[in-house]
N, C-alpha and C positions, 0 to 999 in steps of 0.2 A: 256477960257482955250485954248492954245496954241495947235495945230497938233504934232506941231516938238516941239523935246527939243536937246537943245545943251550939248554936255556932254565934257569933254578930256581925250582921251586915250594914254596913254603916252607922256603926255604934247601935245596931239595935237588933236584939236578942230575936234568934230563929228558933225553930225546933222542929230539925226532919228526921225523916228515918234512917238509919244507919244504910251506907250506900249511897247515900243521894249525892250527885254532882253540887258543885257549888255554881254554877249556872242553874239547875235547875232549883236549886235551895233559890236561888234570886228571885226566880219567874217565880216559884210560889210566895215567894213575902210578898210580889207588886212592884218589883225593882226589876223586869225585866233590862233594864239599859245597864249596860259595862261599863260605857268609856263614849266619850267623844272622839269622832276625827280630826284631823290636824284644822280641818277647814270648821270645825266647829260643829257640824252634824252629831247627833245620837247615833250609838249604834249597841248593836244586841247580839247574842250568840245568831250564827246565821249555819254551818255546819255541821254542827255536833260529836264533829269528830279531830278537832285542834289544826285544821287545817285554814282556815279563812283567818287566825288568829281574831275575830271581830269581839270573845269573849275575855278578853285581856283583864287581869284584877292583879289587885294589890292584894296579899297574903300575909297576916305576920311579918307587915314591913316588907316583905319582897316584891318586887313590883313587877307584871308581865308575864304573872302567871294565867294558864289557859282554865277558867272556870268548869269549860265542859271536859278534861282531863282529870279534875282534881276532884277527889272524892272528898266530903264533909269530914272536918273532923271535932272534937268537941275543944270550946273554945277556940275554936279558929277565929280571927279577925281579916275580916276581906273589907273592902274598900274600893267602891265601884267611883272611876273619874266622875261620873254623872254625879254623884255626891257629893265629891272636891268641887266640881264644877258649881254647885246650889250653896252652897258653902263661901264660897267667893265673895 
């Protein structure tokens, strides 16, 4: 079994250690932001425990998943609104 898993965070190649949330995979690329609010605000993991949902991401096409829940996995594709949002 591998240390490190490679994942892509808005189409662009990560590489953390095996275990790592995918929230905290984000804060270490420099993409700490998720997603925007409906009102258009940024927002970021703020509880780390799936309760504030504020770390909501796209998964392999599934969308609404809790980053600070969801462990790394290799080749994962996540997709933070903040991206869709620059993308625009």
């Amino acid at each position: 079994m591998s240390d490190t898993v490679e994942l892509f965070i808005d189409r662009q190649p990560v590489t953390v250690a095996a275990g790592t949330s995918v929230a905290a995979a984000i804060a270490m690329a420099g993409g700490g932001i998720t997603r925007r609010s409906v009102g258009g605000m940024l927002r970021a993991p703020l509880c780390g425990m799936g309760v504030c949902q504020e770390c909501r991401v796209t998964i392999d096409d599934r969308a609404h998943r809790l980053a600070c829940q969801t462990p790394c996995a290799a080749q994962m594709r996540v997709e933070t609104a903040a991206a869709t949002e620059d993308d625009a």
